[in-house]
Steps between C-alpha positions, in 0.01 A plus 500: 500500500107465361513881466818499255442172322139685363571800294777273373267270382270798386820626318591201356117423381492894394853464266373189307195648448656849360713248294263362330302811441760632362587201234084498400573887496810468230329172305262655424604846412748282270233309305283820460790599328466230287248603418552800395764419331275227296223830421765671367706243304092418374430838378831520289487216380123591311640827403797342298226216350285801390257522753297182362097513563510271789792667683228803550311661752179355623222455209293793528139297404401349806547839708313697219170241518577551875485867488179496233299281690566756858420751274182318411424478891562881554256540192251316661567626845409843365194395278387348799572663790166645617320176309662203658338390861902445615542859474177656522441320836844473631795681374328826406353507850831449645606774237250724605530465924895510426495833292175617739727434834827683343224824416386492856817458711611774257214726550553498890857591463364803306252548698696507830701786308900521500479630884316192626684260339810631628352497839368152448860373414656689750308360802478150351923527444528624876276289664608181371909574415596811709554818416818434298289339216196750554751740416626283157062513382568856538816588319337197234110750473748796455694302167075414393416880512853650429543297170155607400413121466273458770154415313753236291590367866169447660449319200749230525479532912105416364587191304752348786217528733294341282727190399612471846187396640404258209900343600374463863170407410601180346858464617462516911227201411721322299795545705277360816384209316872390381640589839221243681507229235835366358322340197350821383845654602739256231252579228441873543904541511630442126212753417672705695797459380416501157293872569801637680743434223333627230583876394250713537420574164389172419206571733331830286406322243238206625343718692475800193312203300230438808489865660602726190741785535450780801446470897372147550730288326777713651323415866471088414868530387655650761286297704602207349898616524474580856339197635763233521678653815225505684409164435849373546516674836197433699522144410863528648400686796194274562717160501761704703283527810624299782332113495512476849263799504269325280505196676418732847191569292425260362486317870294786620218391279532758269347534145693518170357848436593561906858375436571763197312837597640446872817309442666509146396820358616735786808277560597540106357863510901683493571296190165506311548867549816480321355303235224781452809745477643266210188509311449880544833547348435293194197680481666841475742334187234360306278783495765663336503256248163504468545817295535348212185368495299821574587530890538868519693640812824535550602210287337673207687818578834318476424329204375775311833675560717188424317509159596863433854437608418826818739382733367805757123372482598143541732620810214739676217125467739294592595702825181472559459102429823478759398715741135307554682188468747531779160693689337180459755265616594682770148502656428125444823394611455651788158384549661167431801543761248686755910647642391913430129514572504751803463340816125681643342395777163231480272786607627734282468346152146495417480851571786632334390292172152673551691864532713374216198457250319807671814710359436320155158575463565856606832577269215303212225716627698833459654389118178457410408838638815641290446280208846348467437237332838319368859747528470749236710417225620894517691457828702205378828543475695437128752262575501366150661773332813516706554097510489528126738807510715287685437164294624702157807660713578073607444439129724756379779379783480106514262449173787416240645260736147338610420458128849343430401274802157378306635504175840249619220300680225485288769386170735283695265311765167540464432491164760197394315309770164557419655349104641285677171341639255609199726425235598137627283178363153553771571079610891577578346827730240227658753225581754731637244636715376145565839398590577857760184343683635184533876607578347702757174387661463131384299339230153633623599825418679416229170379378288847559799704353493326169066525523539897559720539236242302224212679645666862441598359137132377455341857611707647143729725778817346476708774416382744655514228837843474390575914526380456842718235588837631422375831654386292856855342453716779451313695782502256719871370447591861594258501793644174650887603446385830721300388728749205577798766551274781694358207713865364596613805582182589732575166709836610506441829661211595768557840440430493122193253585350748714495786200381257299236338683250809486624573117387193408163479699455807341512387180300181549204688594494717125289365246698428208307714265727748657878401411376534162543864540893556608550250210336680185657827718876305421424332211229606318237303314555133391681137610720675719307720759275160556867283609598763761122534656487122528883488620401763766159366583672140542793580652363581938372143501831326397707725695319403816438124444907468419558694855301312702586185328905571559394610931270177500841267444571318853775661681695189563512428146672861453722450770590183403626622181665798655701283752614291201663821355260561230484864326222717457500394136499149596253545804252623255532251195530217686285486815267818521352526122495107474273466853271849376399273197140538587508855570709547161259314272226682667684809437546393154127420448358776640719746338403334144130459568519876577709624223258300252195725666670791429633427145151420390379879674761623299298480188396812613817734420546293179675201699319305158488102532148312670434826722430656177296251395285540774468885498442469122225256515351709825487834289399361130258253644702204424473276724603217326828641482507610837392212681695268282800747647357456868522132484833517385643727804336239715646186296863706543416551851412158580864378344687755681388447809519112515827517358644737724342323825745224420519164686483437846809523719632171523471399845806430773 
C-alpha cells in the first residue's frame, strides 16, 4: 500500500502546485496588461491635450552636463596619459606588456610558418581529442589558407591566447578562493552576475578610456568578458568535491594547501576543464567584438565587409571565425570530457609527445628552409565572388518579399512601439516599468526597475534607450513564441530532438558577430537585419531550456493527468507548462538578456538606437556619448533580467 499511497501524494502535492503556478502565471500576465493598457491610454491621452511640456521625454540637461563632464575626463585622460603616475606607472605598463605579449605570441605563429602551425594543431587536436577532431584543425587551417585570411587569423587566434591566460590568471584564483570560503563566495556572486548580464558592448568602452584603441584594450576586454565562467565553475567544482573526502584528509593530518593540490583540484579537474572550455569560447566572441575598437583579425575582416554591405567578404571571415570556433570547442571540450583522447599505453606517452614535437620542429625547420612564411594570399581560393553572385540572384528571387517583410514590420510594430515608449510622459514609462517589477518579481525589484529607468533618463539617452527597448521587445516576443512551440514539439518527439540537439549545439558555439551576416544577406542594412540576428542568436537557448523543462515534469504527475482523461492540449496547459515554470522563466530570461546583446551589436548594420551610440562615440572620440550609451545597455540589462527571473516558486 506505502508504494501506491506515495506518488499519489507526490501527484496530489505536484497538481496544487501546477495550480497555483498557473493562477501567478495568468495574474500576472493580466495586470501587465494593465499596464499596458494604462501606457497606452497615457500616451493618447497627451497627444489629444497637445503634448503639454511635462507630458515629455526625459529633460535632456542633466545627461548633457553628464556627457560634458566624461568628455572632460577623456580630455584629461589624453592630456595626461604619459604625465599622470596612474598611467605612467600602471596602466601604460599593462598597455605596453598586453600589446608586447599579443606581438610575441604572434611573431611565433609566423615564425613557426603555415606548415608548423598546422602540424602543431594537428598533433595537439590528436593527442588530446582523437583523430576525429585532429582531422576538424585540419579541414579549419585549410578555410585559414583557402580564404586567403590566414595572417587575419593568427591574429585573432593571437589575441585569444593572449586574453585567455589573463582569464585564468585571475579567474582559476578567484574561483579557488570562492570555492574554499563561502563568505568570499556570497560576495563575489552578484559581481558575477551583474558581469554576465551585461552585453558585451557595454564592456569596449571603459577599457578604450584606460588602454586606448588597438590590441591591449581588446586583450583586458575579452579578458574581462571571458572570466565569469571560470570563476563560476571552479568555485562550483571546488565545493562539489565529496566532504567525506575532505574530512579523510583532514584526519590524516593534512595541510590546507595538501587538501587542495592533492584532494580538491584533481577531484574538480573534469569540470574546471569545462569551465576553461566556457571561457575559451567567450574568448573567441569577444575578440570579434573587439574589432571595433582596433582588434584586427578576423573580426576586423567581417566588419569591414558589413560596412561595405560585401555579403561574399563577410561570408569567406566569418567561415573562418566559425570554423576556429567550433576547432576550439571541440578540443577543450574534449580536454574537459577526457571521453576521445586515444587510449596509449603509460610507457608510450612521453615518447610519442617527444616524436610529436621532433616532427614540429622538423616540418618548422624545413618552412624556414623554404621560406613559407604565412599561406600566400595567391593560392586562396575566391569564394566571395560567387556568394555574392548568389546573394544578388536571392535578392532578385525573395528581395521584394523580404523588403515587404521589413517595411510591414518596421511601420506597424517596431516603430509605433518605440513612439509608443519615447513619445509617452518619461514618469508614466518609469512607473509602468516600476510597476512590471513589482507585478513580477516583488517590490525589491520593483525598486531597481524604476532606479534603471531614472539613471538612463539622467545619462540624456532616453530615446534612443527607448529604440532599444521596443526592438529587445519585439525580438524577443518573437523569440519566446518560437522557442516555446519548437521546444514543445522537441519533448514531444525523440526523433525531432535528436536532429535538433547537434543543430542547436552548433549554433551555441558561433559567436554572434556572425548571424549578423545571413541577416544583412535577407534584409539588408538597418532595424531589421539586427531583429532576425538577435531572434536567431537567442533562439538555441530557449528551445533547449523549454525541452528539458517539459522531460524534467515527474512522470506520475503526467500520468496522473492522462488517467483522468486529459488531452494533449490539456496535458500541456495545465500540468506540464505550469510545473516547467522555472525552466520557462529561465527560458524567458535568457532568451531576452541575449536578444538585448545582439540588438545593441546591431548598431553595426545600421540597427541605430544605444549600439549606435556606442560605435559613434568609439569612432568620433566621444566618449561621453558613448559611455553615457554603455551605461544605459547595462541599466536595460539590469531591468530585464530581474524582471524576467520572476519570483520564487511558491513552495508545496
Amino acid at each position: 500500500m506505502a508504494t501506491v499511497t506515495e506518488p499519489t501524494g507526490s501527484t496530489a502535492v505536484g497538481t496544487a502546485t501546477s495550480g497555483r503556478t498557473g493562477g501567478w502565471l495568468r495574474s500576472s500576465a493580466a495586470q501587465a496588461l494593465l499596464v499596458f493598457v494604462v501606457l497606452v491610454a497615457g500616451y493618447w491621452v497627451t497627444r489629444l491635450m497637445g503634448e503639454p511640456s511635462w507630458a515629455g521625454g526625459f529633460p535632456t540637461g542633466p545627461g548633457d552636463r553628464f556627457m560634458a563632464w566624461l568628455d572632460q575626463v577623456y580630455a584629461w585622460i589624453v592630456a595626461n596619459r604619459n604625465d599622470s603616475p596612474l598611467f605612467l606607472y600602471f596602466f601604460n605598463y599593462i598597455s605596453v606588456g598586453l600589446g608586447s605579449a599579443v606581438v610575441l605570441i604572434n611573431q611565433a605563429l609566423d615564425f613557426l610558418t603555415w606548415a608548423g602551425v598546422t602540424a602543431l594543431g594537428l598533433f595537439t587536436a590528436w593527442r588530446v581529442a582523437g583523430w576525429r577532431v585532429a582531422l576538424l584543425v585540419l579541414a579549419t587551417f585549410a578555410v585559414f589558407a583557402l580564404t586567403g585570411l590566414w595572417t587575419e587569423s593568427m591574429t585573432t587566434l593571437a589575441l585569444i591566447i593572449t586574453s585567455v591566460f589573463i582569464a585564468l590568471l585571475f579567474g582559476l584564483p578567484l574561483g579557488i578562493l570562492a570555492g574554499r570560503s563561502e563568505m568570499f563566495y556570497r560576495g563575489l556572486r552578484p559581481v558575477l552576475d551583474f558581469m554576465q548580464i551585461m552585453p558585451a558592448f557595454a564592456y569596449l568602452l571603459p577599457f578604450v578610456l584606460l588602454f586606448g584603441i588597438g590590441n591591449p584594450a581588446a586583450a583586458v576586454v575579452t579578458a574581462v568578458y571571458a572570466l565569469p565562467p571560470v570563476v563560476r565553475i571552479t568555485a562550483l567544482a571546488i565545493r562539489e568535491v565529496p566532504q567525506g573526502a575532505i574530512e579523510a584528509t583532514t584526519s590524516l593530518g593534512s595541510t590546507p594547501w595538501q587538501m587542495l593540490t592533492k584532494v580538491q583540484l584533481p577531484m574538480a579537474k573534469r569540470t574546471i576543464l569545462l569551465g576553461v572550455n566556457q571561457t575559451i569560447m567567450l574568448a573567441v566572441s569577444m575578440v570579434v567584438i573587439a574589432s571595433v575598437i582596433g582588434a584586427g583579425g578576423l573580426g576586423d575582416a567581417i566588419y569591414q565587409a558589413l560596412a561595405k554591405v560585401n555579403v561574399g567578404q563577410a561570408f569567406q571571415a566569418g567561415l573562418a571565425i566559425v570554423m576556429l570556433a567550433i576547432a576550439m570547442d571541440r578540443v577543450t571540450g574534449a580536454v574537459g570530457h577526457g571521453t576521445r583522447t586515444p587510449n596509449i599505453p603509460e610507457r608510450y606517452r612521453m615518447p610519442l609527445s617527444a616524436a610529436g614535437l621532433a616532427v614540429i620542429i622538423l616540418v618548422t625547420a624545413i618552412g624556414r628552409l623554404f621560406g613559407l612564411g604565412a599561406w600566400p594570399r595567391d593560392l586562396s581560393i575566391d569564394i566571395a565572388t560567387p556568394v555574392n553572385i548568389a546573394y544578388e540572384w536571392v535578392q532578385s528571387v525573395i528581395g521584394a518579399y523580404t523588403a515587404a517583410l521589413a517595411t510591414w514590420t518596421l511601420n506597424w510594430i517596431l516603430s509605433p512601439l518605440d513612439l509608443l515608449l519615447s513619445g509617452s510622459p518619461w514618469w508614466l514609462v518609469v512607473i509602468a516599468a516600476t510597476a512590471l517589477g513589482w507585478i513580477f518579481a516583488g517590490v525589491r525589484v520593483a525598486i531597481v526597475s524604476a532606479v534603471s529607468f531614472l539613471v538612463i533618463g539622467l545619462l540624456g539617452v532616453w530615446d534612443n534607450a527607448m529604440d532599444t527597448l521596443s526592438q529587445v521587445l519585439v525580438a524577443s516576443l518573437v523569440t519566446i513564441a518560437l522557442g516555446v512551440v519548437i521546444g514543445v514539439l522537441m519533448s514531444r518527439n525523440d526523433v525531432l530532438a535528436a536532429i535538433l540537439r547537434p543543430v542547436l549545439d552548433a549554433m551555441q558555439t558561433l559567436p554572434p558577430f556572425v548571424y549578423l551576416i545571413p541577416a544583412v544577406a535577407l534584409f539588408g542594412i538597418g532595424r531589421i537585419p539586427a531583429l532576425v540576428a538577435a531572434l536567431i542568436f537567442a533562439l538555441p537557448p530557449v528551445i533547449r531550456l523549454v525541452n528539458d523543462g517539459i522531460r524534467g515534469v515527474a512522470t506520475g504527475s503526467v500520468e496522473a493527468a492522462v488517467s483522468q482523461g486529459s488531452t494533449k492540449w490539456q496535458l500541456l496547459t495545465k500540468v506540464e507548462l505550469p510545473m516547467a515554470r522555472g525552466s520557462l522563466l529561465l527560458a524567458v530570461n535568457q532568451g531576452i538578456i541575449l536578444v538585448l546583446s545582439m540588438v545593441v551589436m546591431g548598431a553595426l548594420v545600421g540597427a541605430g538606437a544605444l549600439g549606435n551610440d556606442v560605435v559613434v562615440g568609439l569612432a568620433q572620440n566621444q566618449l561621453g556619448l558613448g559611455l553615457a550609451a554603455g551605461l544605459a545597455i547595462v541599466c536595460l540589462g539590469l531591468f530585464l533580467d530581474r524582471v524576467t527571473q520572476g519570483r520564487r516558486a511558491p513552495r508545496a
